[in-house]
Each structure stands twice: as C-alpha cells, then as structure tokens.
PLY file of the C-alpha trace (Angstrom):
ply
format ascii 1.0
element vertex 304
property float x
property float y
property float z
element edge 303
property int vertex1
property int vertex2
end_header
77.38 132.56 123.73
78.59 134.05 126.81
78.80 137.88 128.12
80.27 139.21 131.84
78.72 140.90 134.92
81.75 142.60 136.38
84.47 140.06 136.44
81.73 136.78 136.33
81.21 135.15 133.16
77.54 134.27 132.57
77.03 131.57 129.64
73.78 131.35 127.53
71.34 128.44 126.42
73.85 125.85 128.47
73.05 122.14 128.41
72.30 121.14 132.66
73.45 117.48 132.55
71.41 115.14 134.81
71.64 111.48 135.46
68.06 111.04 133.71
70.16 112.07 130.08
67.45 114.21 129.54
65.39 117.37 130.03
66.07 121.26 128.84
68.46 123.77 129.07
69.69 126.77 131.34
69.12 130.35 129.90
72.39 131.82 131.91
74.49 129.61 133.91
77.37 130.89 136.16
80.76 129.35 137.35
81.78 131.29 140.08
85.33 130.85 140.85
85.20 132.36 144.63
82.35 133.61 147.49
82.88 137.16 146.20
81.46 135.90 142.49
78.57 133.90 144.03
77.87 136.88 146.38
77.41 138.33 142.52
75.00 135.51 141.59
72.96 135.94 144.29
72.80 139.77 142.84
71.76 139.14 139.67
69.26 136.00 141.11
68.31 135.79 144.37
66.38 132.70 143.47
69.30 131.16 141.66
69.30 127.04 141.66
72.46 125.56 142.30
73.44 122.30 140.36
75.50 119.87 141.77
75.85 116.38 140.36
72.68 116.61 138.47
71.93 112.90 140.15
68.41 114.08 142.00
67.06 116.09 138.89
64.98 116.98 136.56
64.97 119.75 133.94
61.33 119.93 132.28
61.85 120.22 128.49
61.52 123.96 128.16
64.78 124.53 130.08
65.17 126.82 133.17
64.74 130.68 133.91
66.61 130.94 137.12
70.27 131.58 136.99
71.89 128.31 137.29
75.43 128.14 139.41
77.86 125.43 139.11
80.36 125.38 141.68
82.57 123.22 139.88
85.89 125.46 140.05
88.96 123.52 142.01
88.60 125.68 145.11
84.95 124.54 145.44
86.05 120.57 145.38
88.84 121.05 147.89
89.12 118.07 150.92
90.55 117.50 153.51
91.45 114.22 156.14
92.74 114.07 159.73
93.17 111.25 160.26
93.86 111.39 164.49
91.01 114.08 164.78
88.30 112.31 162.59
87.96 115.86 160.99
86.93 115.98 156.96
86.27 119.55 155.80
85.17 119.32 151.92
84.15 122.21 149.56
80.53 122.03 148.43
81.33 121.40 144.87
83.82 118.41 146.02
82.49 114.70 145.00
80.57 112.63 147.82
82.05 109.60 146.08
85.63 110.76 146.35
84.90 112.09 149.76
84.08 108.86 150.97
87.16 106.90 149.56
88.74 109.48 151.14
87.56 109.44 154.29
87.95 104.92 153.83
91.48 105.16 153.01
92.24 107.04 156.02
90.36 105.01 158.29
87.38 107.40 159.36
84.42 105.72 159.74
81.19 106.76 159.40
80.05 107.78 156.04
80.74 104.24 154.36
77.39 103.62 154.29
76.49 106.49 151.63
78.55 104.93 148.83
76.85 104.89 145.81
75.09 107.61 146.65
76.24 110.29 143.89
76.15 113.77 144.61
78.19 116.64 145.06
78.92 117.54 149.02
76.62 120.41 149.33
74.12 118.66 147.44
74.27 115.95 149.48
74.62 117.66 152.52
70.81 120.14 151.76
68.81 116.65 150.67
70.11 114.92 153.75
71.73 111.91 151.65
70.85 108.45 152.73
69.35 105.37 152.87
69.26 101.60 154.12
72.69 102.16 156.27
72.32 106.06 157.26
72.42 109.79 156.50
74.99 112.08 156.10
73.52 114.13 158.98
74.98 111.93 161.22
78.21 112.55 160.23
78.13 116.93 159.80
79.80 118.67 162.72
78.81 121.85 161.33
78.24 123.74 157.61
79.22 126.80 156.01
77.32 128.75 153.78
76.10 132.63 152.68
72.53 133.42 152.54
70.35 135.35 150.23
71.79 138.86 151.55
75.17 137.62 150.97
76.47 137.03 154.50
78.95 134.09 155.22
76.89 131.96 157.97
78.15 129.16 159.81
75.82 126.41 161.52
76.34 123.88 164.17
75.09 120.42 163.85
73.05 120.94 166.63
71.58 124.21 164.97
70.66 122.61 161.88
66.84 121.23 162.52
67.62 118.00 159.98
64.62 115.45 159.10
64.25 112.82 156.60
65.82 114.14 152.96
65.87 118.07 154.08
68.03 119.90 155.99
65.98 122.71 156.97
69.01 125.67 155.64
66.24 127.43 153.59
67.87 130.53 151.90
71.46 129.38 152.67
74.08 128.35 149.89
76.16 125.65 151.32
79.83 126.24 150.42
81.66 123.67 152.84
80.52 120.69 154.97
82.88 119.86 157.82
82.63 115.94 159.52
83.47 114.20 162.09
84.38 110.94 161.41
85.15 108.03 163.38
88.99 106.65 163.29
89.06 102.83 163.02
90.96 100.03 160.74
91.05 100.92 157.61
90.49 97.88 156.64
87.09 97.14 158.85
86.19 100.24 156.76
86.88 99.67 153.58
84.84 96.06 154.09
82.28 97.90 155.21
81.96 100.02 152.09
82.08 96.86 149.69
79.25 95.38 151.49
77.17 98.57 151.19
78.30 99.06 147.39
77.01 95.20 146.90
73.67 95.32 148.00
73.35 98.30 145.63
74.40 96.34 142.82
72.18 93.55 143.79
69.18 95.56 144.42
69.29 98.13 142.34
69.67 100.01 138.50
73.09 100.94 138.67
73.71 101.18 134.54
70.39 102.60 133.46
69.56 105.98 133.27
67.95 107.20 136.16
67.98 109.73 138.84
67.54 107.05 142.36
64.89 106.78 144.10
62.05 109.14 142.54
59.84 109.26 145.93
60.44 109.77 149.14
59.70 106.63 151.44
56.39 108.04 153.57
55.27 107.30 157.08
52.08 104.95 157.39
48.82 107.43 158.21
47.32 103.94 159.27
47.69 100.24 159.28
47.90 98.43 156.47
47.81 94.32 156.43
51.17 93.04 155.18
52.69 96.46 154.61
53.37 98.11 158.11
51.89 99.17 161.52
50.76 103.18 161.86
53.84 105.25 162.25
56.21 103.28 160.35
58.20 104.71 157.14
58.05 102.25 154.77
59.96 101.78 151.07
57.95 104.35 148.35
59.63 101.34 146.13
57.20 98.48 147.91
53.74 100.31 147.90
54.64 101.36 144.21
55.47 97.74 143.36
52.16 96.23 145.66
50.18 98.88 143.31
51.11 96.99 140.23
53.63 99.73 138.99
56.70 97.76 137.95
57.16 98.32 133.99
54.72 100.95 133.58
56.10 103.11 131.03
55.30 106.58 130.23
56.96 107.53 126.33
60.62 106.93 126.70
60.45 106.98 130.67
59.70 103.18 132.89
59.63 102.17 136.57
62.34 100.01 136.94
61.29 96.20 136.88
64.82 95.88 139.50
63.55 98.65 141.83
59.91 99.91 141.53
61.41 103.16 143.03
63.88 104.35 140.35
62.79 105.02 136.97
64.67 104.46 134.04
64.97 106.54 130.05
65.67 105.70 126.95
67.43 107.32 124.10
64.13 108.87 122.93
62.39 110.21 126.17
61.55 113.39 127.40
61.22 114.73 130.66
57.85 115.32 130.36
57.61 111.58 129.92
58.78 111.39 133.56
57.22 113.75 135.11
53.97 112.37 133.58
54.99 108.81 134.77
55.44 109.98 138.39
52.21 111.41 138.19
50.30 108.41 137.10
52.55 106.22 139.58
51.36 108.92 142.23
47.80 108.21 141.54
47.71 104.83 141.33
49.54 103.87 144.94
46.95 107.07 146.10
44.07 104.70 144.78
45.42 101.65 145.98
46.52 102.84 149.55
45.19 106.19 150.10
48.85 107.32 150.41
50.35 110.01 148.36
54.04 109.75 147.87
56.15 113.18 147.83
58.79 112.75 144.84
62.11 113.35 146.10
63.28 113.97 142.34
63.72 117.88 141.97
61.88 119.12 139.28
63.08 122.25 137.76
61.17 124.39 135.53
60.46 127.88 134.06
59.07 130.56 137.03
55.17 130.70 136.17
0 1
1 2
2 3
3 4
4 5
5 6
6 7
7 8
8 9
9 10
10 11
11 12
12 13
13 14
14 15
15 16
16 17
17 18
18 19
19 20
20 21
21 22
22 23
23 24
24 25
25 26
26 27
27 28
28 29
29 30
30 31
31 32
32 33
33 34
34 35
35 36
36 37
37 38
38 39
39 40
40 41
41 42
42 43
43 44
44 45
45 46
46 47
47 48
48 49
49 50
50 51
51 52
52 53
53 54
54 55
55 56
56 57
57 58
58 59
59 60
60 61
61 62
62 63
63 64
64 65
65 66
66 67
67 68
68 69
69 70
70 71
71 72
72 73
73 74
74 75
75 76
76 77
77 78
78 79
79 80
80 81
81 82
82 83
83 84
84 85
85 86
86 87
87 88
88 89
89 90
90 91
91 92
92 93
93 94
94 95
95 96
96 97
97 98
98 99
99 100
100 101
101 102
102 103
103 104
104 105
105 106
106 107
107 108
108 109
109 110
110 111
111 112
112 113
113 114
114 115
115 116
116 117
117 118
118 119
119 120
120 121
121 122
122 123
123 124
124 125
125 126
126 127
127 128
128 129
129 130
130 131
131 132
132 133
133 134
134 135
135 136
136 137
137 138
138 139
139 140
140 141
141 142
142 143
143 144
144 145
145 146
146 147
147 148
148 149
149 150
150 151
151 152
152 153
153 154
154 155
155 156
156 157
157 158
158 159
159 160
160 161
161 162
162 163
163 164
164 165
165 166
166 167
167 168
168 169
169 170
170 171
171 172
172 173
173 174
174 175
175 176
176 177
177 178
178 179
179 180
180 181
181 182
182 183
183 184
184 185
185 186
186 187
187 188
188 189
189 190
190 191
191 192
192 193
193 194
194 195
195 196
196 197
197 198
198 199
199 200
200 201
201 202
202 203
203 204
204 205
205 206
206 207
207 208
208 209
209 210
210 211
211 212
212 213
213 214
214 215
215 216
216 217
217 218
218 219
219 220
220 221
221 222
222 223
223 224
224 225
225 226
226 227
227 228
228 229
229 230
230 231
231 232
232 233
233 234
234 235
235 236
236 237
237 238
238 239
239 240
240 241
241 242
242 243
243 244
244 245
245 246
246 247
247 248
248 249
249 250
250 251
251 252
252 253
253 254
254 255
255 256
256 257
257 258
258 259
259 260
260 261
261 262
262 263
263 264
264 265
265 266
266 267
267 268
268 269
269 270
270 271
271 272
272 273
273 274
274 275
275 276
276 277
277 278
278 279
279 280
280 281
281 282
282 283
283 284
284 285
285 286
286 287
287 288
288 289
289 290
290 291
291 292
292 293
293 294
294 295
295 296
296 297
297 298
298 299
299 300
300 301
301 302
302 303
C-alpha cells in the first residue's frame, strides 16, 4: 500500500533489507527523488533514519516507527572522476564498492584500502568506514548535506571533528561526499586493492550472513598481559575470541568461528536472536576483562 504527501510517495509495511537477512519492517518508507522531497521527509519526520546499504544494521523484529528514506533514485548514486585533479564527487546514495573501482580504474589512490567494505557513500561517509588499511576520513575534502531545518550545509574536512567510526555531523543528512584522491599507476592501484580484498577473504565471513564487525574495537582502560599496553585500541574480535566466544550461538544467530567479531544467521533466526547474542557476548568479555565493548551494529527499533 502506498499514499502521497504532496508530490512524495510514502509506501506502507515495506520490507528494510539488511545484510543480517533478517529483522522487521518499516511502517512508511520514502524514496525521495530530489533535496526538495527529502526537505519533505524531514517535515513529516524530523527523526527520520536513513537506510543505505543495510550492511551495518539491524531491524528488531517489530519493525520501525520512524520514517525510513532510501535515497536510492539515479540522481542520488551519481559519480564522478578527475583524473588530473584527484577530485571524486559521489551522491550519497552512490555504491562505496563502485566508487572505489572507480576511483582504481582511474588511477586515484587512496581509498583502495576500504574495498570490501559495503556501504552506500553517505553511509559510509557518517560511520567513518574503515579498518586494518584506513578510513574514509582520510580521503573527504569536504561533505554536503541539509540539516533538520532543511538548510543545504556544506562542511570542510577540517570542520568535520571525525574519530573512530563517527563523524560527528549530528542532525545533518549527507547528500554528497567529495574526495581527494591521490593520482598514481593504475596499476600500483589496482594491486593494491587485490591485496586488501585478499586478506578479507582469508580472514574473514565473506558468504555468510552477517552485518561485519558487530563491536567497535575499544581502547585498553589498563594493561592487560598478552593483550595490549594502556592506551592501545585493540581488535573487539580478539578479546571476544580470548573470552571463549567463538561458536556461541544465540537461536538462529552465532559468532563466527572465522572472525569472533562478525556474527553470522541462519534461515530461521530472528533479530532478537542477535541482539540477545551481542548481549551475552557483551557480558562475558565484561567478566573476563572488565571491558565493555560498544556494538558498532545499528540497532533500529520502535520509539519507546
């Protein structure tokens, strides 16, 4: 079912598709085809949740209140190379993926290191994408976006106060990311990206089900013997694995016994079974190291 606010289709009781294959539904979701239409979503919800790729979520079972927007029109996915300038401007809807080949093909440097990652730009570009060889924020020259009150807002790299998985743009939208990339041989590039994508492969659940890495990798409040000195972030994946976590299984949801850090679903889980399962896996490297990881998973649910 579907009805209209103005010109903006709204649809009803939509499916949100996430990389778990899992979780509930949207009551309204919203395509907006242009700024003026989400300027109109942010109308009818100011709290509205964007959905991007659907690779770093989780819908509980009972669906989702909010208005959900999907900026998956053709204007939103738009990219662009320069090739001399090391420029990329990309639409917050377009692929990080395709981005990247993109940006290899061309001979930019710089975000090679992010393949695999899967996301859509703007999603990428608010969680602060990275891992073992870098973060997107190294790469942004600046972003575009509209806030809650509707007004188009552009920020500088230098403005944006970026730390590990955030970007610190509370209350903006991102619409367009624009890097600056580093021109060098394509090939060097492209060599680059196939180590990257290897060490994936080797090291991690690339068929299963799963959303990545379910916690963020925390700094040491202290030292602990054969883990790490005071100060240092260390992988969520090892403590989880030291704590004896590998295979646990909550229902139709497991921790990976490839990567103790990504957890994996079957044909019959829920996402309750998850978020139970990061729960107990929370407790259990609390007990064992006094730590408590912060998921990096985005949990959606219905307002309280």
């Amino acid at each position: 079912m579907a009805t209209a606010v103005g010109q903006l289709p709204i649809e009803h009781n939509v499916p949100i598709p996430t990389w778990f294959r899992i979780g509930g539904r949207a009551d309204r979701l919203a395509r907006p085809r242009s700024i003026d239409e989400l300027r109109s979503c942010l109308e009818i919800d100011p709290d509205l949740r964007i959905l991007g790729d659907g690779a770093n979520l989780l819908v509980d079972d009972d669906g989702i209140d909010r208005l959900v927007v999907r900026l998956d029109h053709a204007d939103w996915k738009s990219m662009e190379f320069d090739s001399r300038s090391g420029v990329v401007r990309a639409g917050a809807g377009a692929d990080f993926a395709k981005v990247i080949t993109g940006a290899v093909r061309k001979g930019l440097a710089g975000l090679e290191g992010l393949t695999g990652i899967p996301a859509t730009i703007g999603g990428a570009t608010v969680m602060n994408a990275g891992g073992r060889f870098g973060e997107i924020a190294s790469c942004i020259a600046r972003v575009h976006g509209i806030d809650h009150a509707g007004r188009s807002r552009t920020f500088e790299r230098a403005d944006i106060p970026y730390t590990y998985r955030s970007c610190g743009l509370n209350g903006i939208v991102v619409t367009a990311v624009e890097f600056h990339l580093t021109p060098d041989d394509p090939a060097a590039v492209r060599a680059r990206l196939i180590d990257c994508m290897a060490y994936k492969r080797d090291s991690q659940p690339m068929g299963a089900n799963s959303a990545g890495c379910c916690f963020k990798n925390p700094v040491l409040p202290r030292d602990i013997p054969d883990i790490g000195a005071a100060g240092t972030r260390i992988s969520a994946g090892l403590l989880i694995d030291r704590a004896g976590c590998k295979g646990l299984s909550v229902g139709g949801a497991t921790v990976s016994p490839r990567h103790a850090n990504f957890f994996t679903t079957s044909s019959d889980a829920k996402a309750r079974h998850v978020i139970d399962l990061m729960s107990l896996v929370q407790h259990r490297v609390a007990d064992a190291f006094g730590i408590m990881l912060d998921r990096e998973v985005v949990v959606w649910s219905r307002s309280p």
